[in-house]
LOBA-33574 format. One line per field, with one value per residue: x, y, z of N, C-alpha, C in turn; chain. Coordinates in steps of 0.05 Angstrom, whole numbers, plus 5000, padded with zeros to 4 digits. Example, Ala and Ser with C-alpha at 12.3 -4.5 7.8 and 13.67 -1.06 7.14 Angstrom:
LOBA-33574
n.x = (5264|5257);
n.y = (4886|4955);
n.z = (5156|5142);
ca.x = (5246|5273);
ca.y = (4910|4979);
ca.z = (5156|5143);
c.x = (5264|5258);
c.y = (4934|5001);
c.z = (5156|5157);
kette = (A|A);
***
This chain:
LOBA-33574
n.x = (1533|1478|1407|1397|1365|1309|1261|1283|1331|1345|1338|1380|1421|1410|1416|1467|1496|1485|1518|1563|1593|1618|1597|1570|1524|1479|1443|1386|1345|1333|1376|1411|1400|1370|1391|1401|1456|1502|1556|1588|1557|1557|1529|1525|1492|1470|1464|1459|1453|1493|1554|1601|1574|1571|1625|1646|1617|1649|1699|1690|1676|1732|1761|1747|1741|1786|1779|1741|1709|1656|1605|1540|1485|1426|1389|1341|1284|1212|1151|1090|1064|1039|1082|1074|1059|1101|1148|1201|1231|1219|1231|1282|1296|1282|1309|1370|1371|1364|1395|1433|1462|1480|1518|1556|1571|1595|1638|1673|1676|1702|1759|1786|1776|1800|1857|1851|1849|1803|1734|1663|1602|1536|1485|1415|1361|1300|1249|1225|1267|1268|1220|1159|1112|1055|1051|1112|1154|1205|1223|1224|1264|1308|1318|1329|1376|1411|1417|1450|1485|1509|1530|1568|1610|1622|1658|1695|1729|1730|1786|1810|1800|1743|1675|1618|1549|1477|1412|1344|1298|1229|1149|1161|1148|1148|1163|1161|1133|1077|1078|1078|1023|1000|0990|0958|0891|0856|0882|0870|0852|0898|0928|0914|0918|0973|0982|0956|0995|1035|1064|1068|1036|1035|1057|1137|1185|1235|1265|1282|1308|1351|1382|1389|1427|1470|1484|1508|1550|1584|1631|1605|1582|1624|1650|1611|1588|1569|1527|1442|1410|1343|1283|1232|1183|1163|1144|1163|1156|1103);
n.y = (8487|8500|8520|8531|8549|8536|8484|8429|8429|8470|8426|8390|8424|8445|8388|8374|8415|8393|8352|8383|8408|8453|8493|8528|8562|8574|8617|8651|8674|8684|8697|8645|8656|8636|8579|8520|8524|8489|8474|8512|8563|8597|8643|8661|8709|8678|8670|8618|8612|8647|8655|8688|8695|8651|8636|8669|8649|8608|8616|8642|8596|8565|8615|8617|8576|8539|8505|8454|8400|8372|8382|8397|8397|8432|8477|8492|8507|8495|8472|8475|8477|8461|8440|8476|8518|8535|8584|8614|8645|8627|8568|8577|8597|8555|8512|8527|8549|8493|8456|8476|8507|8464|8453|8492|8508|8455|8458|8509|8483|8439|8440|8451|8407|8373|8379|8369|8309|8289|8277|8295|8295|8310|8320|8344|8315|8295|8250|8256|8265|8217|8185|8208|8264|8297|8375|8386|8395|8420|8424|8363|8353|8379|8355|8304|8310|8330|8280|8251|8283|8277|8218|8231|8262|8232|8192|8225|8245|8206|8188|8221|8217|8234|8227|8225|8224|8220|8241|8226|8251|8243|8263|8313|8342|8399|8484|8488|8442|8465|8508|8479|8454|8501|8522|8504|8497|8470|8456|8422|8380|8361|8352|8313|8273|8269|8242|8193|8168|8149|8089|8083|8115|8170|8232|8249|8276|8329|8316|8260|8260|8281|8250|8219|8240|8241|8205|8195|8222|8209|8159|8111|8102|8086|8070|8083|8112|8159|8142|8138|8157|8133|8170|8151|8135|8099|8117|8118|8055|8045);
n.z = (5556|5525|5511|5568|5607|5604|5615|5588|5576|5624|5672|5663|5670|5729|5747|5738|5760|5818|5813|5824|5777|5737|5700|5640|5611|5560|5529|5507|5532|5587|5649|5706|5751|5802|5810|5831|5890|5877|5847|5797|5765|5702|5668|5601|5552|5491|5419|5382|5335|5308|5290|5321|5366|5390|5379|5428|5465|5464|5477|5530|5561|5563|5571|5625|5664|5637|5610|5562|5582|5568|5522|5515|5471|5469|5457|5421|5378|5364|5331|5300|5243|5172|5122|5070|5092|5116|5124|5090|5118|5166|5164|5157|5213|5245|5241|5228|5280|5311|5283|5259|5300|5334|5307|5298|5358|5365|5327|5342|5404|5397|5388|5439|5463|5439|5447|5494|5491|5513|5522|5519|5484|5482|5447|5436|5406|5379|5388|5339|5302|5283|5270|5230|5232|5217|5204|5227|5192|5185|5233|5242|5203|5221|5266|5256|5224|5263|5288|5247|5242|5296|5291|5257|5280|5318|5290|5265|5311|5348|5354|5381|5424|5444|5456|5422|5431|5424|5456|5444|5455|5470|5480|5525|5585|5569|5567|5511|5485|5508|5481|5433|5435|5442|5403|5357|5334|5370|5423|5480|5447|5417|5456|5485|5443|5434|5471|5465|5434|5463|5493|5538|5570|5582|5593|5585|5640|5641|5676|5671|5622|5627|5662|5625|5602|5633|5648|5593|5585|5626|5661|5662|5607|5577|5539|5494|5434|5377|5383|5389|5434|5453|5491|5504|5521|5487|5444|5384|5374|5373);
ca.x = (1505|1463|1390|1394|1351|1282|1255|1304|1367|1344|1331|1403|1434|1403|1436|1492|1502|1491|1545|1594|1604|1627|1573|1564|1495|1482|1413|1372|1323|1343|1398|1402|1406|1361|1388|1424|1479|1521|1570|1594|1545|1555|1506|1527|1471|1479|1437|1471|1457|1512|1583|1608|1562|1585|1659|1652|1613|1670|1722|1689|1680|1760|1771|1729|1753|1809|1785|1727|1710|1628|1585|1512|1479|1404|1382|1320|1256|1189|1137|1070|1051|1041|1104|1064|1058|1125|1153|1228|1253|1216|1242|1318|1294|1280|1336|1389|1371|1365|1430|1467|1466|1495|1545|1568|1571|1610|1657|1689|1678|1720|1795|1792|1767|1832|1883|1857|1848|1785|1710|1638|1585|1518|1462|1396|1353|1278|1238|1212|1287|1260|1190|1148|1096|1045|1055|1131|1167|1224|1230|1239|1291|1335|1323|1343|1402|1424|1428|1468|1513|1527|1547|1592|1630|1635|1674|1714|1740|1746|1820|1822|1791|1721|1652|1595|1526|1446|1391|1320|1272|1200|1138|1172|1125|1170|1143|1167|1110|1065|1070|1065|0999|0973|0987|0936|0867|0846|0895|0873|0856|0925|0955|0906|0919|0999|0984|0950|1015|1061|1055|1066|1006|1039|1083|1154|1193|1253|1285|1283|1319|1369|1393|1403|1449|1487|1507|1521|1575|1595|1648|1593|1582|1659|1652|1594|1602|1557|1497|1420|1387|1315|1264|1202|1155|1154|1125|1176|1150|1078);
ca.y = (8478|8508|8523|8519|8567|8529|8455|8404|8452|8478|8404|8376|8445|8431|8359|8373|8425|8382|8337|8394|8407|8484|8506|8563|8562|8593|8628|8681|8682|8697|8675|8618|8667|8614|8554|8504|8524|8468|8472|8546|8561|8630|8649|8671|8708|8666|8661|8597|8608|8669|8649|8702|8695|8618|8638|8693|8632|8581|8636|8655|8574|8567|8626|8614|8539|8526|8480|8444|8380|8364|8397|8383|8417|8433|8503|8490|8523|8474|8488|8461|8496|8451|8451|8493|8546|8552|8606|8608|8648|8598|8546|8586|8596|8523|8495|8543|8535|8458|8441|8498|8522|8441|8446|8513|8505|8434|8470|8518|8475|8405|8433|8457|8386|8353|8389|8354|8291|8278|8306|8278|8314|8304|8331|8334|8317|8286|8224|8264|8261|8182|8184|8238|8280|8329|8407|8391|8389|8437|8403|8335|8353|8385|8332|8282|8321|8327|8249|8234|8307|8261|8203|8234|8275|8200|8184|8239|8249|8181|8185|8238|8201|8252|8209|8236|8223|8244|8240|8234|8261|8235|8287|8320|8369|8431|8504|8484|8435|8474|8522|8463|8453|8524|8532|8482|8491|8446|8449|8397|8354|8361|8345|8281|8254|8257|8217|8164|8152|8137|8066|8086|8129|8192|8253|8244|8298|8340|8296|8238|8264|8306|8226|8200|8258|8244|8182|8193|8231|8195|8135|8091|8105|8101|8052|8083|8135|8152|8141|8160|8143|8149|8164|8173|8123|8087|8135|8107|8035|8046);
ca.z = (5557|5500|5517|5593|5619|5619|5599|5582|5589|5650|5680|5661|5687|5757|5754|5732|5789|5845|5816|5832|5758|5730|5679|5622|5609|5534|5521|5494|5540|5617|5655|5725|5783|5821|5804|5858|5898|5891|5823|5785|5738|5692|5645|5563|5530|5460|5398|5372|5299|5304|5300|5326|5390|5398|5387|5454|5495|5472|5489|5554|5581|5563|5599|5658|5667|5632|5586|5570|5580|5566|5509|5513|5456|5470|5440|5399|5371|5362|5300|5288|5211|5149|5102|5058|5105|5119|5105|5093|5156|5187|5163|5170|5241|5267|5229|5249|5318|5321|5274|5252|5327|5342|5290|5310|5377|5366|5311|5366|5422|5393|5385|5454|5478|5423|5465|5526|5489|5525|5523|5514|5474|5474|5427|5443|5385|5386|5372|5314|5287|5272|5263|5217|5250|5208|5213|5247|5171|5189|5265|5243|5187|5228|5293|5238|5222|5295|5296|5229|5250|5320|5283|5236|5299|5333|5275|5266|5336|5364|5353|5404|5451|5443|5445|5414|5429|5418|5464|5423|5474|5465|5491|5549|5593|5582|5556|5478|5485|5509|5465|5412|5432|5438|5368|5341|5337|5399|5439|5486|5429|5411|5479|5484|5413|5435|5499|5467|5422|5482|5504|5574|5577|5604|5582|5606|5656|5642|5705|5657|5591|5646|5678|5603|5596|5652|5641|5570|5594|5651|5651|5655|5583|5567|5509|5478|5421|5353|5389|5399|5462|5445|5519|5489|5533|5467|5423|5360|5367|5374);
c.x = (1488|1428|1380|1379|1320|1282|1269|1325|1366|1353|1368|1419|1433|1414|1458|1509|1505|1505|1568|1603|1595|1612|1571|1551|1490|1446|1406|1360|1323|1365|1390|1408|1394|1362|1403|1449|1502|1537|1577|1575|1550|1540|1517|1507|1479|1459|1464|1470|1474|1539|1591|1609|1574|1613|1661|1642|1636|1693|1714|1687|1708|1771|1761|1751|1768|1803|1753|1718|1671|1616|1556|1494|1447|1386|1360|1293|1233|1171|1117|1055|1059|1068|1092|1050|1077|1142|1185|1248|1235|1229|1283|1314|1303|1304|1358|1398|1386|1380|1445|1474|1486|1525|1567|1576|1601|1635|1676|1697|1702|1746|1797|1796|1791|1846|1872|1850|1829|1767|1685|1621|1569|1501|1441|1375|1318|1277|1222|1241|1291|1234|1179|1116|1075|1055|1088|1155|1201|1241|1241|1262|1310|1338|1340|1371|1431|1432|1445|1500|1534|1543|1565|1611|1640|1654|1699|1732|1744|1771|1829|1811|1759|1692|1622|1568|1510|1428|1361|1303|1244|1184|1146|1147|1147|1156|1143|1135|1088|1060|1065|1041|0976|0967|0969|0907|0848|0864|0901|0866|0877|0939|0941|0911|0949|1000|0972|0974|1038|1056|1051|1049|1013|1058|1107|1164|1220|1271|1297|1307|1347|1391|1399|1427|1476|1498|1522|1546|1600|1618|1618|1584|1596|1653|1632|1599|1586|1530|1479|1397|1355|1298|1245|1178|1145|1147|1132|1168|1122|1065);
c.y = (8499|8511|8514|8532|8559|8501|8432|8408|8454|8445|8396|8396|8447|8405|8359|8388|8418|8362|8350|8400|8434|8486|8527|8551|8588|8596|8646|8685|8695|8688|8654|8626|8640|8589|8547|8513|8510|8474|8503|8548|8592|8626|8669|8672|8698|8663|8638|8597|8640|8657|8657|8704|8665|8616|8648|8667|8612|8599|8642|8618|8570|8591|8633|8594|8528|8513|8474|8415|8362|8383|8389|8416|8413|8455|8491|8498|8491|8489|8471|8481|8473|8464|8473|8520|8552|8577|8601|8617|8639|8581|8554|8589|8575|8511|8501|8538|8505|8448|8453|8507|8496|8448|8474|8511|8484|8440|8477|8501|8452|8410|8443|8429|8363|8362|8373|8326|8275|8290|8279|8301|8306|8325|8318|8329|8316|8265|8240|8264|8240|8175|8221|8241|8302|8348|8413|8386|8407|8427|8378|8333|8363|8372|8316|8293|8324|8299|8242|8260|8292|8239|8207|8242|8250|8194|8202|8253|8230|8177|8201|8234|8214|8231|8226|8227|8238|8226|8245|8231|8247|8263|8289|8343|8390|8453|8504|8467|8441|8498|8517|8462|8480|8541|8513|8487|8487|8440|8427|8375|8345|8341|8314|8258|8246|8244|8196|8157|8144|8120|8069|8107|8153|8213|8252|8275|8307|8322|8280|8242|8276|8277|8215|8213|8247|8217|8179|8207|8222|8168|8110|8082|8100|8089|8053|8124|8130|8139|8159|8149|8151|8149|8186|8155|8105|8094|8122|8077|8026|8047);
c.z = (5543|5517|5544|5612|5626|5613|5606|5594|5618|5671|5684|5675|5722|5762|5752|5760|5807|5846|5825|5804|5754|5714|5666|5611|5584|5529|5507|5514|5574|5630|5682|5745|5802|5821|5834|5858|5894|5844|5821|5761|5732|5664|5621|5549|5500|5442|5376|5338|5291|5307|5313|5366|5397|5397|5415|5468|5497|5497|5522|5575|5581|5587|5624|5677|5656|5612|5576|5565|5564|5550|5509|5490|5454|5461|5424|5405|5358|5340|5304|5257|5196|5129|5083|5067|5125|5113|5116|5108|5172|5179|5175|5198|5262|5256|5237|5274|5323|5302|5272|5284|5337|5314|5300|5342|5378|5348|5326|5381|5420|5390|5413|5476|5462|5444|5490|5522|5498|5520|5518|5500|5463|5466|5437|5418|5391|5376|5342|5301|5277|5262|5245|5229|5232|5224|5230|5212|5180|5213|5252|5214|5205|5250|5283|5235|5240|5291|5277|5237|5273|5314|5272|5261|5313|5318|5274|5293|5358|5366|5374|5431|5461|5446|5440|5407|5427|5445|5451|5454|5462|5474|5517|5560|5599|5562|5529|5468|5485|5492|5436|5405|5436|5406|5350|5364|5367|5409|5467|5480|5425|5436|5482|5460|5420|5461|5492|5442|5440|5498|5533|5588|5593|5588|5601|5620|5647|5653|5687|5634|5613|5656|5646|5599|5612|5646|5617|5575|5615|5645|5642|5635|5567|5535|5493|5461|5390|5357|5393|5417|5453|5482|5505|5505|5508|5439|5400|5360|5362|5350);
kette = (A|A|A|A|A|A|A|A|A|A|A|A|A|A|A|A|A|A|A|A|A|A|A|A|A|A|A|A|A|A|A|A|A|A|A|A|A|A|A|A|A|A|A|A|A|A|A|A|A|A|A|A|A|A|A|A|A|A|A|A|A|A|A|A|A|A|A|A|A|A|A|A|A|A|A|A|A|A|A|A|A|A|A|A|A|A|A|A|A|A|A|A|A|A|A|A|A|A|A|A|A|A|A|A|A|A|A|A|A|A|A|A|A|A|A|A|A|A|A|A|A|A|A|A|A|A|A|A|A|A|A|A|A|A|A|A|A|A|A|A|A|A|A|A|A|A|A|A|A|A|A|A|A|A|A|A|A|A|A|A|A|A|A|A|A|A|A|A|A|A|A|A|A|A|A|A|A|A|A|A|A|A|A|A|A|A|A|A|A|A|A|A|A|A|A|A|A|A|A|A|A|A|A|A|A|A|A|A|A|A|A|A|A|A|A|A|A|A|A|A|A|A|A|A|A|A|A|A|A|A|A|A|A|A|A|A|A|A);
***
């Protein structure tokens, strides 16, 4: 589990736990002393756009647990700057993070998950990986990227019995957000202009994006593979 320390990550890391499920929780930022009792969770400081650093977390869930069975790849940096005031370790920044960090991650992670002939792995991407957004040029190339990267791994690992999905988040209230909107101008212009694009008139919860996960992984999913759940409250049809 890739960026599990606050937000999104955090959210699915808390669910996943009180299923009783073993956890290495990959961050930069702190680790999950206070999370729920109920599962093993161990914390791998990781900066996902390092190989090196994503070889030691594969190497340390193998030899924690034996194996592993579930990748959920959530790690990512948020942007509001006009493409033309990008600058290019920004742009290597957000990109890195939010694909090269999924592809890396899923690189290591998938011959460990052949040998056991089984696995699920979901990517978290956004509704901006479908829709375009001013000031997010860097974000929604590499969201997009996330979703055609998931399809290709569906393809290439269905034979081993692997299924590979995306989750496209819509506006979630987690601190990536918020620090979306303190980077613009009017920040609670900002946060009102993205509540009147979501039909359902509300910003959704961590909880929410954390229950798509879970089933994407779950049997109840079995026969789905090369997908991208979108929970955005609508936002992409609006």
């Amino acid at each position: 589990m890739t960026g599990g320390s606050s937000g999104i990550g955090r959210a699915i890391v808390e669910l996943f736990a009180k299923q009783g499920a073993r956890i290495v929780v990959a961050d930069t930022q702190t680790d999950v002393a206070d999370s729920p009792k109920e599962g093993t969770i161990k914390f791998v400081r990781t900066d996902v756009r390092e190989s090196t650093q994503v070889q030691r977390l594969v190497e340390t869930c193998v030899g924690e647990f034996g194996g592993i069975d579930i990748v959920c790849n959530d790690a990512g940096v948020g942007q509001n700057q006009a493409v033309s005031d990008t600058t290019e370790e920004d742009w290597d920044m957000i990109v890195d993070t939010n694909l090269k960090g999924v592809f890396l991650v899923s690189k290591y992670a998938l011959p460990h998950m052949v040998q056991r002939k089984n696995g699920a792995i979901v990517n978290i991407s956004s509704q901006l990986g479908l829709t375009a957004l001013p000031g997010r040029g860097a974000y929604c190339a590499s969201k997009a990227g996330v979703i055609l990267l998931t399809k290709v791994l569906a393809l290439e690992y269905a034979k081993h019995n692997i299924r590979v999905n995306c989750v496209c988040p819509g506006p979630i209230q987690t601190p990536m957000l918020e620090f979306t909107h303190n980077q613009d101008a009017r920040p609670a212009e900002s946060r009102q202009n993205l509540l009147s694009m979501v039909p359902l008139a509300r910003i959704g919860r961590p909880e929410e994006i954390a229950q798509a996960v879970l089933f994407l992984v779950s049997n109840r999913s079995s026969y789905v593979t090369g997908q991208h759940l979108v929970v955005d409250g609508g936002y992409v049809i609006s």
